[in-house]
Every structure is written in C-alpha cells, then in structure tokens.
C-alpha positions in Angstrom: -5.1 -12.7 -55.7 -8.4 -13.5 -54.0 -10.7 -10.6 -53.1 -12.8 -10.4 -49.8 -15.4 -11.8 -48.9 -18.3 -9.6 -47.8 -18.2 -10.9 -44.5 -14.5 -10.3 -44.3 -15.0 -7.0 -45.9 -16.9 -6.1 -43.3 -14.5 -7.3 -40.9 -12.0 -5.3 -42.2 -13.8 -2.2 -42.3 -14.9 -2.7 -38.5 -11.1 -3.0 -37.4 -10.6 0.4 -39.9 -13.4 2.3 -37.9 -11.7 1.1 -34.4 -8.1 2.4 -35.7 -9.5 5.6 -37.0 -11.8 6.2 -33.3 -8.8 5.7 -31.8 -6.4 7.8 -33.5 -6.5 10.6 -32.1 -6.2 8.5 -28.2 -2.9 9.6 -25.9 -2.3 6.6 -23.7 -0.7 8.5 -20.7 3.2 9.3 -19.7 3.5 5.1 -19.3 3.2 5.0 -23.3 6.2 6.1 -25.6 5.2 3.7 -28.4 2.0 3.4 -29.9 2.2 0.7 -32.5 -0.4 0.0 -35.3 -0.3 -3.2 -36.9 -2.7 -3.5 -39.2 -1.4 0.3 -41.0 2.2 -0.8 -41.9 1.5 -5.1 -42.4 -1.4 -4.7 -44.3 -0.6 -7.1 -46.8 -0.5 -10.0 -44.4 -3.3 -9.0 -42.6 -5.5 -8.8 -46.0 -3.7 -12.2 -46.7 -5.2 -13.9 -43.1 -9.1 -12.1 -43.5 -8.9 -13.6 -47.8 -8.0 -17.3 -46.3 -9.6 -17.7 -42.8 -12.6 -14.6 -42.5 -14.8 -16.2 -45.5 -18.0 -16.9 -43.3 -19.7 -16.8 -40.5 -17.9 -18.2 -37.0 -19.7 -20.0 -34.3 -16.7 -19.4 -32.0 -14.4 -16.3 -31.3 -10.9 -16.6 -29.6 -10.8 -13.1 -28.2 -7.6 -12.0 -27.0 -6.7 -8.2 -25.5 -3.7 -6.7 -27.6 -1.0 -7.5 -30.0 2.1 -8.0 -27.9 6.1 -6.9 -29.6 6.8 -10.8 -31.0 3.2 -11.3 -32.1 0.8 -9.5 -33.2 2.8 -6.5 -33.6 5.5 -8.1 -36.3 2.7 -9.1 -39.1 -0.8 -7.6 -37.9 -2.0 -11.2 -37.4 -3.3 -12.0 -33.7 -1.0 -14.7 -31.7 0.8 -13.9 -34.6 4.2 -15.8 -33.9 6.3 -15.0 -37.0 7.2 -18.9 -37.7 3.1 -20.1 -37.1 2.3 -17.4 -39.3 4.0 -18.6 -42.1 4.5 -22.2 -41.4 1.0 -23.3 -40.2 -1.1 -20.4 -41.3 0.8 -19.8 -44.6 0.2 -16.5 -44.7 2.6 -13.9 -47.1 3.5 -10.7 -47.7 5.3 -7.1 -47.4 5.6 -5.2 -43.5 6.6 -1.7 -44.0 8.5 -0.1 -40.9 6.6 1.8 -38.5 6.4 5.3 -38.3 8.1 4.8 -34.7 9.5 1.9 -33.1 11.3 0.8 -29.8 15.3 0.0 -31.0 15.3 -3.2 -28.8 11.6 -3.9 -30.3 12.7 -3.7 -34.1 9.5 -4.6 -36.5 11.0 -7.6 -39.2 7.8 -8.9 -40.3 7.5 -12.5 -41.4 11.3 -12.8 -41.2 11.2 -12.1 -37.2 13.1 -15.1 -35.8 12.4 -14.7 -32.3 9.9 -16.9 -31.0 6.7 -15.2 -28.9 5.4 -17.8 -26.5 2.0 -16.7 -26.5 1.6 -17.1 -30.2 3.3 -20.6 -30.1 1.4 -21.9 -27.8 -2.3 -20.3 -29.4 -1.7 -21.9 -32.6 -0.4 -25.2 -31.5 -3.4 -25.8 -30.2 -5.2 -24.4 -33.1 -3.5 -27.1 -34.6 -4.7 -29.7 -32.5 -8.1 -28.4 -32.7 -7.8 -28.0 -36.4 -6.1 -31.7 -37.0 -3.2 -29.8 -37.9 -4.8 -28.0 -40.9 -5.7 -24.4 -40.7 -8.9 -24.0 -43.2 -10.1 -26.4 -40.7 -9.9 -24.7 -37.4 -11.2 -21.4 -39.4 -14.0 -23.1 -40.5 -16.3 -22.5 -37.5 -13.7 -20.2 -35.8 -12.1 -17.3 -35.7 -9.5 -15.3 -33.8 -9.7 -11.0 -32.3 -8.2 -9.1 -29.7 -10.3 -6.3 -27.9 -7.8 -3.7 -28.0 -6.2 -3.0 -31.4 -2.9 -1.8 -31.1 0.9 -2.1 -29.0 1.6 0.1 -26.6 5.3 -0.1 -25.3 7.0 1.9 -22.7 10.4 3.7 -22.9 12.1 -0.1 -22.1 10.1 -1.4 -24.9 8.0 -3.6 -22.7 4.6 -4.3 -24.0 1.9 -2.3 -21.7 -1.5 -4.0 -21.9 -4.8 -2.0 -21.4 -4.9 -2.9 -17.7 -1.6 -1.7 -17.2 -2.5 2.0 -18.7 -1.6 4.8 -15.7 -2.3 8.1 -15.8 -5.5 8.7 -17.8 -7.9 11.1 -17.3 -11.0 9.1 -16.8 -12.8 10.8 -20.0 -10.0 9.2 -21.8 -10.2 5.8 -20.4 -13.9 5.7 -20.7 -13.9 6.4 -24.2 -11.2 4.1 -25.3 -13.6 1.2 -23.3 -16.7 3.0 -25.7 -14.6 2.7 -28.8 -13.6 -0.9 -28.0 -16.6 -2.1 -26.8 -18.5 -1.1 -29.7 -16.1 -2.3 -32.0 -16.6 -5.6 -30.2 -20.3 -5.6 -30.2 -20.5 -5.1 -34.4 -17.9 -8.1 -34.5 -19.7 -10.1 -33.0 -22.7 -9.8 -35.2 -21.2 -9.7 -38.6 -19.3 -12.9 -37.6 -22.6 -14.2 -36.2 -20.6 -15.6 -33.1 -22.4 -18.1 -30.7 -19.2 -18.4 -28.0 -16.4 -16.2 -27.1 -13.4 -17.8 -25.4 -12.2 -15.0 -23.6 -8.0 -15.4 -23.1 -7.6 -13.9 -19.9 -9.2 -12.4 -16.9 -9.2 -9.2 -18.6 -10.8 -10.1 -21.6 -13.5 -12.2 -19.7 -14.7 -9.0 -17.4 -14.7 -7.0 -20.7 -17.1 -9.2 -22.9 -19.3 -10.4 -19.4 -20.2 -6.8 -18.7 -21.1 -6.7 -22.5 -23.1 -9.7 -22.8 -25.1 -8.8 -19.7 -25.6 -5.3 -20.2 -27.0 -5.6 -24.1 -28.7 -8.8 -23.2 -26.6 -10.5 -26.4 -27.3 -14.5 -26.8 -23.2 -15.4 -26.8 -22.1 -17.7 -24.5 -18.8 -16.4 -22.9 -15.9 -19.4 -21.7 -13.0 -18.1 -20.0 -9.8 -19.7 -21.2 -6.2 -18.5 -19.5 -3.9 -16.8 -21.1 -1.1 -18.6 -22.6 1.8 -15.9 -21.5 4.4 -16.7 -19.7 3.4 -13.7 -17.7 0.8 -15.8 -16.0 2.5 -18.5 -13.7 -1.2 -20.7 -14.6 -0.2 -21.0 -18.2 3.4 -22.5 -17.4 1.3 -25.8 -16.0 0.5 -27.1 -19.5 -1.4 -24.4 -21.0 -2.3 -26.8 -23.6 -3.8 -29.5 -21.9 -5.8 -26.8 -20.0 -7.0 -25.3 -23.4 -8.0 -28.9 -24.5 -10.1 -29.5 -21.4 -11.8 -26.5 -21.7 -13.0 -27.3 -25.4 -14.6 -30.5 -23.4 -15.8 -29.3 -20.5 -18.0 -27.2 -22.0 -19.4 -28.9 -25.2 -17.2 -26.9 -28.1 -15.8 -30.1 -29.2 -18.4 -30.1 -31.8 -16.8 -27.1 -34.1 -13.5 -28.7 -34.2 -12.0 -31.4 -36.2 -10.1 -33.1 -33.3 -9.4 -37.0 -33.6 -10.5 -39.3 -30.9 -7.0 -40.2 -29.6 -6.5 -36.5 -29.8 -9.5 -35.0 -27.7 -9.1 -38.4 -25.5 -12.4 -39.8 -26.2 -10.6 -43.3 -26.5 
C-alpha cells in the first residue's frame, strides 16, 4: 500500500490537530451524538488522502459537515457510500462508533442508502472530471469546515448553524479552532479558489479571506441538499454554470459537448 505524500501528510495531520482542539467541545443540550469520522473509518479516509491529496490544488470544494449518509458512513466528504466505492474506488475497514443514533446505524462502505447530497457532489465531479476521478483531483480537492456529525436525540443531523444553547466562549472557540484549521489548509494545499457549498460556508471563508488579507478567490456554489428548495431546480446544471461563469473551466477536464461550448 502506497504511503502519503507529504502534502497529504500534512493534510492529515491538520484534520488530527482540528479533532484533537476539538475534543474536549460540548455542543449544547441540542447534541446527543457527537460523531467522528475520521477516528473509526480511518482506513478509507487514508485510502482517499493516498489517491486524490498527492499535490497541490488550485481549487477547494469546501463544504460545512459530514451529514448521517455521507460523510459520517466512511470519513470521506459527500461521501455517498455507492460514489465512494464505485466512482472514487476507495476501500477499506469502518469500525463502529463509540456511540451512535439506532435509526443512524454506521455500515461503512456497505451503507445502501443513498445520501442526496453526496450523489449529486460527485456526479458532477464526474462531469468535471470526464468521468474519471484522478482527473478531477488533479487540480482539485474536496473539505468541509466543521469536522464532525452532530445528531440530535431523533438522529437528525444538526449542522453548525443550527447549534443552540452555547455559551458564547464555547461558540467562539469552536469558530477559532475551525477557522484556523481552515487557514493552514489552505496553504499547504496552496489553493487559488474556494467554492464555498452553501451560504454558511461562504460567510465563513469571506470573513476569512478579508480579515487575513489571503489572495483566494471565494465562488459561492449552493448546496446540493434537499434541504435547500434552490438545489431541487437542477443542482447540477447550476454547478456547471458556475464553473463557467466564473473562468474555472480551465482546471477541469470537461468535453465541449459537456461544458456546452459547442
């Protein structure tokens, strides 16, 4: 098996130093869950940084947390079971969680339900990628700004926005922590544009760019969940169009008939 690169070593230890800053966090009465992907799927996760994080990226697809079907099921971001293994071809072992949500079980690779977000992410990774991975990896890359999966006593997935009651010490220094984290990815990746998925996201790395003055262009794309009514008219076409309304055509491998240059 492939070792690291040294970029994706330092990747790796970056996402470490946000778990470990975060450890000790309590996420308020709203939280009964506090999932940690990247502890108990490992394997895949090591599998996904050896095949995609080999070099620098000129573009970042920055999302804001692993949700229960994604992310949370095999510590890859977007990471819709079936993508993962069909269209990334990622492998390996998910242990079980030290807690979990019954209705929210953790099944890994073998997870057969299908996470909309993640489906529609990758199948326009796809597109951009001509349908091969290594491709849209070359010049890109894929993060989320908060690292873990916070559920609630339903088992539905509370985002960072969604957080109530924290004292504001608390809040602030979860923002610190991610922010930070945020600002090192960006420069061992060496990233020249962030597409931001959602609002949230966008306000998170505009403050950022402003306030530390860093050369990164930010482009806001919508968030492909079903939880935003935008996304349900064609998320996909509105991805595409972003990629050439702003000039980002250029790191992609797209065909003329598919970027509609014919």
């Amino acid at each position: 098996m492939s070792a690291l690169s040294e970029i994706g070593e330092l990747f790796l230890n970056e996402e470490l130093k946000l778990y470990e800053n975060l450890a000790a966090v309590t996420y308020g009465h709203k939280v009964k869950f506090v999932l940690r992907p990247i502890e108990y799927a490992m394997d895949v996760h090591l599998d996904f940084l050896r095949k995609y994080c080999r070099s620098a990226k000129k573009v970042l697809f920055l999302g804001m947390n692993p949700g229960p079907w994604g992310m949370m099921q095999n510590a890859v971001p977007f990471g819709e079971s079936s993508s993962v293994r069909d269209f990334l071809g990622l492998a390996g072992s998910v242990k079980q969680p030290p807690a979990f949500h019954p209705s929210r079980p953790v099944q890994g690779l073998d997870c057969r339900r299908s996470e909309v977000s993640g489906r529609r992410f990758w199948s326009f990774a796809a597109h951009l990628g001509a349908d091969d991975p290594l491709r849209f990896f070359q010049n890109a890359f894929v993060h989320n700004y908060f690292p873990h999966c916070l559920l609630d006593d339903n088992g539905k997935n509370v985002t960072p926005p969604e957080l109530k009651g924290l004292q504001p010490d608390a809040k602030k220094y979860i923002d610190q922590c991610c922010d930070r984290s945020l600002i090192n990815v960006l420069s061992i990746l060496q990233v020249e544009v962030v597409l931001a998925i959602g609002r949230y996201v966008q306000t998170k790395i505009d403050a950022l760019v402003k306030t530390y003055k860093i050369p990164t262009k930010v482009v806001y794309l919508p968030h492909p969940s079903p939880r935003n009514p935008a996304s349900n008219k064609n998320w996909l076409e509105t991805a595409k169009l972003t990629i050439l309304e702003n000039n980002l055509a250029q790191y992609f491998h797209m065909t003329d008939s598919q970027n509609g240059l014919q």
